[in-house]
C-alpha positions in Angstrom: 101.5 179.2 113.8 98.7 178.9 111.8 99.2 176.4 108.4 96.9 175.8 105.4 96.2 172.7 103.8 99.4 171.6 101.5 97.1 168.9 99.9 94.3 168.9 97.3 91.8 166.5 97.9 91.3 163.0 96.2 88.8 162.0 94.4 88.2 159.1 91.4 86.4 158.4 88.6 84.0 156.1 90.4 83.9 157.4 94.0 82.0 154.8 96.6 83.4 155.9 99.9 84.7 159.0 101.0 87.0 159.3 104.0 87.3 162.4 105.8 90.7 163.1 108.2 91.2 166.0 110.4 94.5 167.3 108.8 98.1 166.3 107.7 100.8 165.6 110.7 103.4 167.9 110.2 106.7 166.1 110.8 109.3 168.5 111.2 110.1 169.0 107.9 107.4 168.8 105.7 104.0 167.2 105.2 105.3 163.9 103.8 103.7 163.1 100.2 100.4 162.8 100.8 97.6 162.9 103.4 97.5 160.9 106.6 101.7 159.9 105.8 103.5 162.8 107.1 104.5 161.9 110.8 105.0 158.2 109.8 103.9 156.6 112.4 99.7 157.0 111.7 98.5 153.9 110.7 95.7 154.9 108.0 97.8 153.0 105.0 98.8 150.5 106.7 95.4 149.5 107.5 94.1 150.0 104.0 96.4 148.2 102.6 95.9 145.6 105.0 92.3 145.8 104.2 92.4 145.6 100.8 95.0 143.4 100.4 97.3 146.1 98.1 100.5 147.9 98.9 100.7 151.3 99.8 104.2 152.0 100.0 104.7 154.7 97.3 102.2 157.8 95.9 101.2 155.5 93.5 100.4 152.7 95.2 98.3 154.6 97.4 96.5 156.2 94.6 96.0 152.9 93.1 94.3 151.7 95.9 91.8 154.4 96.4 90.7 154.4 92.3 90.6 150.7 92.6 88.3 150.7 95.5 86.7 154.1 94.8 88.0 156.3 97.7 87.7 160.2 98.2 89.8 161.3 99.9 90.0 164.8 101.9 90.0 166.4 105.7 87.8 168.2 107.5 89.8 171.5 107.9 91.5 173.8 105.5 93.3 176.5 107.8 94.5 175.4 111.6 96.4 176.3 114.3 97.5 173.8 116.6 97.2 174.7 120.5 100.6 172.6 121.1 103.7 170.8 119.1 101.7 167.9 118.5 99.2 166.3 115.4 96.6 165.4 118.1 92.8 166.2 116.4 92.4 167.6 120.2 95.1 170.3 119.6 93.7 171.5 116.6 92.0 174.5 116.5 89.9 174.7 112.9 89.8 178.1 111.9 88.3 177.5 108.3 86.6 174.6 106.9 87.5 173.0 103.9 84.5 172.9 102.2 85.7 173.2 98.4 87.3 169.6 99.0 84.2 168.3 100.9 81.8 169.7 98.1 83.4 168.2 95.3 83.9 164.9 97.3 80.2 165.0 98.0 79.4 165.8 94.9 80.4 162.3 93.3 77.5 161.2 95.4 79.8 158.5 97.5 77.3 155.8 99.5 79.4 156.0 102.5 81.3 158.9 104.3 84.0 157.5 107.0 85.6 159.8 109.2 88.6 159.2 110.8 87.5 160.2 114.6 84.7 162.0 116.7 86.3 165.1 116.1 86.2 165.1 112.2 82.5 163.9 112.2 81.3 166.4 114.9 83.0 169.1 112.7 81.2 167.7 109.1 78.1 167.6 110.9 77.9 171.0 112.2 79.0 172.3 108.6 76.6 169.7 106.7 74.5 168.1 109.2 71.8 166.5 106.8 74.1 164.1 105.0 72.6 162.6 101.8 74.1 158.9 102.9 75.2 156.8 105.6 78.3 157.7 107.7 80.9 155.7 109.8 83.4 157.1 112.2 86.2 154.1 112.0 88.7 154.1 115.2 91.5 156.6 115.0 94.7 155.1 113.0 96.6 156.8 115.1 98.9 155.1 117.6 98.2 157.5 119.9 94.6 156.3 120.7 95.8 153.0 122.0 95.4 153.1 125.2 91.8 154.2 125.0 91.2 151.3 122.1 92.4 148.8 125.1 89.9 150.8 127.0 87.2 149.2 125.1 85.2 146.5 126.3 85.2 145.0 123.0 88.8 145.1 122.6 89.4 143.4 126.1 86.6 140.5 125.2 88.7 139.9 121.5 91.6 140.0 123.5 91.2 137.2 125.9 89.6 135.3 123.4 92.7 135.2 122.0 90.7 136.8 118.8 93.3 139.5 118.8 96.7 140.4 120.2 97.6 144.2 119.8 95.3 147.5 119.1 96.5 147.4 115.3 95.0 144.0 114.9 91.8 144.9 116.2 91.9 148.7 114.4 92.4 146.4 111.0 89.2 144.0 112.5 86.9 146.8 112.6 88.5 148.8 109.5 87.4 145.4 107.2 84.0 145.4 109.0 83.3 149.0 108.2 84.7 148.9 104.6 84.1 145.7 103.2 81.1 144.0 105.5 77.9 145.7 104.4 75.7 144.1 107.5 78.3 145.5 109.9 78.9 149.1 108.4 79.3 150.7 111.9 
C-alpha cells in the first residue's frame, strides 16, 4: 500500500536545528497527532523532553518545545511503501522525496541538521549532498535499535562503569551531547 505524508512540516520563527525523520509509524489506526508519536512506543519525545527539560505530553507541548529551542521539524520522504507490516526505516521503500518540507526547513538557514538514522542521512545526502552546515545523525529513538545500541562498544564501557543502566539512558546521553554540547556535536 503505498501512503503519503499526513503531516506538514514544522518549522519556527527562529529555526537553529532541524531534525529530519524517515516517516510517521502508522499505528493501526491512524498516524497519531504529530510526527515521530504515532506507534507510541518511539522514543523521540521522550528524549527531547528529557533533554530539554520540558514536557511533551500534548500537541502543544511538543510545539512549545521546538519554538522554544528552535527546531524544524520534517522527514525525509513524502510518498512510501513499506516492504512489510512494520515502521522499520529498513522496510521503507521511498518512492518520492519530500523536498517542499526540506526546502523550506533549509531555507531558515538552521546551523545544524540531525537526522534520526543512517537511512534518513544517506537519503538527504543523495538529494542535497552539499549541505550548507553541519549535520548529526543521533541514535535511532526507536526501541527497536536496542539491541544494536548494546552492541556498541561505547554503550558496554558506560555500562559497566555503572555510567548508565539501560539503552534509553544512554540514547538521552548522547541526544544532550549532540543537542546541547557544542564541543561534542557528533
Amino acid at each position: 500500500m503505498i501512503e503519503q505524508h499526513p503531516f506538514h512540516y514544522f518549522l519556527p520563527q527562529h529555526t537553529q536545528r532541524l531534525i529530519i525523520g524517515s516517516f510517521p509509524c502508522f499505528n493501526g489506526r491512524d498516524y497519531g497527532e504529530w510526527f515521530y508519536s504515532g506507534s507510541g512506543r518511539n522514543e523521540f519525545w521522550r528524549l527531547l523532553g528529557d533533554v530539554f527539560n520540558m514536557p511533551t505530553h500534548t500537541l502543544g507541548d511538543k510545539k512549545n518545545l521546538c519554538e522554544r529551542h528552535g527546531i524544524a521539524l520534517t522527514d525525509i520522504a513524502y510518498r512510501i511503501e513499506r516492504k512489510s507490516n512494520n515502521c522499520a526505516d529498513a522496510n521503507l521503500r521511498i518512492l518520492d522525496i519530500n523536498h517542499t518540507g526540506i526546502i523550506a526547513c533549509l531555507a531558515a538557514q538552521p546551523r545544524i541538521i540531525y537526522f534520526t538514522s543512517r537511512f534518513v542521512e544517506r537519503h538527504f545526502l543523495k538529494h542535497y549532498p552539499q549541505p550548507h552546515c553541519e549535520t548529526c545523525v543521533l541514535l535511532s529513538p526507536s526501541p527497536a535499535a536496542n539491541r544494536h545500541l548494546a552492541s556498541l562498544v561505547e554503550y558496554k564501557q558506560l555500562r559497566a562503569a555503572q555510567c548508565i543502566n539501560s539503552p534509553y539512558e544512554f540514547r538521552q546521553r548522547k541526544y544532550r551531547q549532540a543537542l546541547l554540547d557544542d564541543s561534542q556535536k557528533c
